[in-house]
C-alpha atoms as one frame of an Amber mdcrd trajectory, in Angstrom:
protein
 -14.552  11.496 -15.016 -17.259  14.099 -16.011 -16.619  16.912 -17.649 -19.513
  19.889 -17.988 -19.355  22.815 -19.971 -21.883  25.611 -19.711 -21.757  27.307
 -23.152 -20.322  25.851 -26.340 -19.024  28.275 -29.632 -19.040  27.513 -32.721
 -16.862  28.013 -35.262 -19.643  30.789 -36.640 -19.482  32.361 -33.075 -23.370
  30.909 -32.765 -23.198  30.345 -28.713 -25.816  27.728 -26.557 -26.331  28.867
 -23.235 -27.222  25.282 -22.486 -25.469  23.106 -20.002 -24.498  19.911 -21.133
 -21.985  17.224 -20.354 -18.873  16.188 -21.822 -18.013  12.925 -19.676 -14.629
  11.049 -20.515 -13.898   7.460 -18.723 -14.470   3.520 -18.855 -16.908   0.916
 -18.748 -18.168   2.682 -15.683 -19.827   5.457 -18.024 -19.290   3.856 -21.433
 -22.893   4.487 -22.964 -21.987   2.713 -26.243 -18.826   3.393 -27.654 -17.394
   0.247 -27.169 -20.020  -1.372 -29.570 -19.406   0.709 -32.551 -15.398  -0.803
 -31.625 -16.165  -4.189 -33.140 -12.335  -5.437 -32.260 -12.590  -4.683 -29.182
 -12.616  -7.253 -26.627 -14.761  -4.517 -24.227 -18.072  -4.721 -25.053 -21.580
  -4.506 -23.444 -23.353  -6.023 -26.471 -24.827  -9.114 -25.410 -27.675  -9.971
 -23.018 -28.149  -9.379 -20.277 -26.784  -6.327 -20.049 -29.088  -3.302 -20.180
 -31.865  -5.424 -18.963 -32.778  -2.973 -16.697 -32.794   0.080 -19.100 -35.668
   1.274 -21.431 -36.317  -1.988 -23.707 -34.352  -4.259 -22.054 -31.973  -4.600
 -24.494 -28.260  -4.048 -24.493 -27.152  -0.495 -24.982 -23.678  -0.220 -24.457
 -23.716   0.117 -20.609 -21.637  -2.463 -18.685 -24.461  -2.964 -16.349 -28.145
  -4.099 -15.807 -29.440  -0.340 -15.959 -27.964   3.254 -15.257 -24.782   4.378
 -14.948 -22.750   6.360 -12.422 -22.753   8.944 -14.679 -26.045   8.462 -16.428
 -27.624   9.148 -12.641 -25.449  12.469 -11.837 -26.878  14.172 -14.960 -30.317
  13.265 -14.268 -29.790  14.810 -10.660 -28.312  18.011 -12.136 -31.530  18.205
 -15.056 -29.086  17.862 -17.682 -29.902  15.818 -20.675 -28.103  12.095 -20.923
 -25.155  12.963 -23.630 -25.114  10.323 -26.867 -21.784   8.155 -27.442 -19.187
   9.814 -29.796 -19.387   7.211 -31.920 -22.332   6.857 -32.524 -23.139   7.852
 -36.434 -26.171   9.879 -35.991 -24.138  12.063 -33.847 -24.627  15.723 -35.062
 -23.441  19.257 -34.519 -26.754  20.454 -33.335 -27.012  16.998 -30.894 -23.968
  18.272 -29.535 -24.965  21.384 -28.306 -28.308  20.298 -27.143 -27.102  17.120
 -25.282 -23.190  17.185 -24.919 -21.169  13.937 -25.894 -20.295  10.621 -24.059
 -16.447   9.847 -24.491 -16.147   6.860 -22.079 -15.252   3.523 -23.596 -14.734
   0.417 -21.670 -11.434  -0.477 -20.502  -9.854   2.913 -21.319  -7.698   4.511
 -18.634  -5.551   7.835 -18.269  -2.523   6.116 -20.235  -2.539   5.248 -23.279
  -0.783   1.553 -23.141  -3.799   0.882 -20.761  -5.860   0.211 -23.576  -3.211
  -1.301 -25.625  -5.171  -4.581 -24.937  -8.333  -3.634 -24.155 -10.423  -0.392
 -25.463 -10.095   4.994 -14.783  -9.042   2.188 -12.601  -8.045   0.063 -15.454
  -4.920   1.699 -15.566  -4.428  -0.490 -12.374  -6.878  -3.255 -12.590  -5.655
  -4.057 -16.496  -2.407  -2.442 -16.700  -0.020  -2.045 -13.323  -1.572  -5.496
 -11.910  -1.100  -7.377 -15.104   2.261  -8.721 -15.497   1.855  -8.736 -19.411
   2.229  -4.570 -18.964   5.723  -3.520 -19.057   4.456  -0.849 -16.368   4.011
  -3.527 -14.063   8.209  -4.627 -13.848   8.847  -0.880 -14.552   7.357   1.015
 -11.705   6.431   0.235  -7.675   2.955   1.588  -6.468   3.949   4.594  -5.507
   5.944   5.486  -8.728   3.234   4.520 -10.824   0.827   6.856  -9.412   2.822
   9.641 -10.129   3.099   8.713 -13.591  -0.472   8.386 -14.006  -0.988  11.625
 -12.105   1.503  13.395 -14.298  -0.494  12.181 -17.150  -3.450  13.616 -16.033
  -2.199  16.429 -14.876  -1.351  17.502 -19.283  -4.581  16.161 -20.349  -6.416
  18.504 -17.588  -3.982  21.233 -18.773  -4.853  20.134 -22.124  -8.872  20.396
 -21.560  -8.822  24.089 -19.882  -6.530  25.172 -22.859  -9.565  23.969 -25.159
 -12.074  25.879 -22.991 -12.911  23.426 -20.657 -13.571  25.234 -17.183 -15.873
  23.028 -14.669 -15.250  19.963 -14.172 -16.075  16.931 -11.784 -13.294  14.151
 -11.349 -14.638  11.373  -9.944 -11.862   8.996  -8.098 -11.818   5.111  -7.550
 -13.261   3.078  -5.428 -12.232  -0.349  -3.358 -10.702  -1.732  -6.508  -9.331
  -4.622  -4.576 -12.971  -5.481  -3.635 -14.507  -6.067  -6.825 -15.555  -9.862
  -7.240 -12.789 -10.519  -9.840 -10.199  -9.497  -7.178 -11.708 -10.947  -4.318
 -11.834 -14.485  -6.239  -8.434 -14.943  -6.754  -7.472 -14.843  -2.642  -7.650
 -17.838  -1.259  -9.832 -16.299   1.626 -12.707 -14.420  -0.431 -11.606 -10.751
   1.129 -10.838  -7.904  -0.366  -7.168  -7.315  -1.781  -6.195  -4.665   0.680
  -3.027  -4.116  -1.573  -5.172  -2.942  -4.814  -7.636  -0.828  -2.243  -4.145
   1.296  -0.910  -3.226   1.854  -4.555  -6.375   2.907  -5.065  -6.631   5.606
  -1.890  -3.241   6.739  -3.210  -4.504   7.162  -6.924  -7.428   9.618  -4.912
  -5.581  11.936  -2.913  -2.957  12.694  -5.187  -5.676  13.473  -8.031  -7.815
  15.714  -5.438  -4.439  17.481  -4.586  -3.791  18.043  -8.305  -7.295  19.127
  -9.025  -6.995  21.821  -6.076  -3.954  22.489  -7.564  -5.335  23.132 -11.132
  -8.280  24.971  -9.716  -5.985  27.667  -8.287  -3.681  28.467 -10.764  -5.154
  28.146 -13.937  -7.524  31.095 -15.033 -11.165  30.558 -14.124 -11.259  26.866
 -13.643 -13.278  25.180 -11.132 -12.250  21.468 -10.540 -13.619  19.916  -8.065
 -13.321  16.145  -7.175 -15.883  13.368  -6.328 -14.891  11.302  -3.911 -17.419
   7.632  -3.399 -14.427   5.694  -2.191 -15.859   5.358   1.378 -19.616   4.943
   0.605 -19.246   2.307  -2.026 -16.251   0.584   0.907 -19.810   1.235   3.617
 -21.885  -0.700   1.209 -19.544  -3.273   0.351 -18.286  -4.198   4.320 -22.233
  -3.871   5.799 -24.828  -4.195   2.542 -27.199  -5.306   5.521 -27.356  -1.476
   6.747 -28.096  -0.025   3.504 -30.631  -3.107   2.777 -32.563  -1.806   5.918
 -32.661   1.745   4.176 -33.030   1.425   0.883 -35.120  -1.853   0.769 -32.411
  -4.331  -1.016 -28.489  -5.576  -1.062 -27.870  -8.580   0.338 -24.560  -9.699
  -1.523 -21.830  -7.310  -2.137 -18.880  -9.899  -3.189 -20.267 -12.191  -5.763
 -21.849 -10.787  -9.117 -25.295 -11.379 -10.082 -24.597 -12.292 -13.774 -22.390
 -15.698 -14.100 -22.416 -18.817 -15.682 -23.665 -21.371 -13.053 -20.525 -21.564
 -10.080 -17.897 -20.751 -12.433 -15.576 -18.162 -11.888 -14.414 -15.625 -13.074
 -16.564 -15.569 -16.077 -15.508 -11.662 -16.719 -18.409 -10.983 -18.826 -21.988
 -11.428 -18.431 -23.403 -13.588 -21.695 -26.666 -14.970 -22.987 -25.287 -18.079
 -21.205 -24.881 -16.584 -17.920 -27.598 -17.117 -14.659 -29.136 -14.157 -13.156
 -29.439 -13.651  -9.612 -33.352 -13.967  -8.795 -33.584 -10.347  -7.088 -30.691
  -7.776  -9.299 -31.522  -4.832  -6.414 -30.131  -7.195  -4.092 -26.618  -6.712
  -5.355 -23.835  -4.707  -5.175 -21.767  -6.252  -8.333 -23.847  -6.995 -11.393
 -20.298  -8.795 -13.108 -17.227  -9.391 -12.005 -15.975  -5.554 -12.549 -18.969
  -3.458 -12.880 -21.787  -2.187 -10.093 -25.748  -2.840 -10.683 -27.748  -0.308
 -11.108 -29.362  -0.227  -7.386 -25.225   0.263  -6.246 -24.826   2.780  -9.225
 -27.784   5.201  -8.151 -26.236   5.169  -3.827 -23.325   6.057  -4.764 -24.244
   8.271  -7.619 -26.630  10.286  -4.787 -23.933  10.522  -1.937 -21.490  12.071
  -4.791 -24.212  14.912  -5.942 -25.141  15.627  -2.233 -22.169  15.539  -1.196
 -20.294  18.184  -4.054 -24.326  19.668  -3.998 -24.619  19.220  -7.816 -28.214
  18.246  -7.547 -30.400  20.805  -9.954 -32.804  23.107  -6.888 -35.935  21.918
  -7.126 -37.479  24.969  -8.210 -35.993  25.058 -11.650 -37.014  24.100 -14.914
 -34.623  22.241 -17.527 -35.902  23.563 -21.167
């Protein structure tokens, strides 16, 4: 989810005009919090993650480069916000670059991250039998818990002043590698893709919802459920275009033919060509994945910044 707020006040009624983001969510946009957590069992802090990112180095990201969200900003011309827990975080970095709340393996609930610190309110919550939620509710009753719950923390965010903001829905859960390797026939859990499409049009009919009757809120929805499904079912078309994929079920990072291995580590194998995969673990999109679906989002909600204009 990515939140952006136009002007920020301070306490001393000081106002920036500048637009920065405020983006709340999981590993999918976690740009560091999780390694400032050093319980957590979440963290991108190891090689070879961020290989593909300024130094090399790991950063935080649960990926070889960008994030979704780190992409969307750059399309918009708004500076990449620093994670909240980071200690040089300042007042005056605030205003000038916003603040990264994501952390990996948070979700809308708070039991989600109970156990670990989006769609992990499914993927490590409702689908784990060690979750009370998962004897407690069906699929459908589920989803309207989680929907309710996000339904007072949006409330919640426009009563603090938020007013735009971009919620951006799940994709084929049941199609990441970890779910695909624990069928029998490789294919996608069709189950954990329907709670998934569920999840997404109740949140898009609660964010038109929102946007009408609260007072000058605009919240719109980004939906990447189909092109991410497109480039998962034929990676061969979008190789042809975009010069690359080749393997959109297995992740590029493991540890020889084990699996799963959950995490990339300094142990793990790299695939010999990282733009010619969808999955760069077994949760988490590479970067090449990241920046498609990160482009048909902006175009299609037209977010990108007009040419014309200058970011100062």
């Amino acid at each position: 989810m990515v939140l952006l707020i136009t002007s920020i006040w301070l306490a001393d009624n000081r106002c920036s005009d500048a637009a920065v983001q405020f983006i709340f969510g999981d590993s999918l946009s976690d740009a560091g919090n999780n390694n400032f957590l050093t319980k957590s069992l979440a963290r991108a802090a190891l090689p070879w993650y961020g290989i593909d990112f300024g130094s090399g180095l790991p950063n935080g990201r649960f990926t070889n480069g960008r994030t979704i969200a780190d992409i969307v900003g750059d399309r918009m011309g708004l500076p990449r916000p620093p994670a909240f827990l980071d200690p040089s975080l300042d007042g005056d970095t605030i205003l000038e670059k916003g603040v990264n709340y994501a952390s990996g393996g948070g979700g809308i609930l708070n039991e989600t991250s109970s156990l670990f610190v989006g769609s992990n309110d499914y993927i490590n919550n409702f689908l784990l039998p060690v979750y009370s939620d998962s004897w407690t509710y069906n699929g459908e009753t589920f989803t309207n818990y989680v929907i309710s719950t996000l339904e007072g923390q949006l409330k919640l965010l426009h009563s603090m002043g938020a007013r735009k903001l971009t919620f951006f829905g799940l994709g084929p859960m049941g199609c990441i590698p970890l779910q695909r390797i624990m069928t029998s026939s490789g294919e996608c859990q069709e189950s954990t893709n329907k709670l998934a499409l569920m999840f997404n049009k109740n949140s898009m009919n609660l964010l038109e919802t929102l946007s009408r009757t609260l007072p000058n809120a605009t919240f719109q929805f980004g939906d990447a459920y189909d092109i991410f499904q497109d480039l998962i079912n034929q990676p061969e078309i979008y190789g042809i275009l975009f010069a690359g994929f080749e393997n959109s079920n297995a992740p590029c990072c493991r540890i020889a033919k084990i699996r799963p291995t959950l995490t990339c580590t300094p142990l793990s194998t790299l695939c010999k060509d990282r733009s010619k995969y969808v999955f760069w673990d077994e949760y988490h999109p590479t970067d090449k994945a990241n920046e498609l679906i990160a482009n048909a989002v902006v175009s299609k909600l037209g977010l990108a910044k007009p040419a014309n204009t200058t970011n100062e």
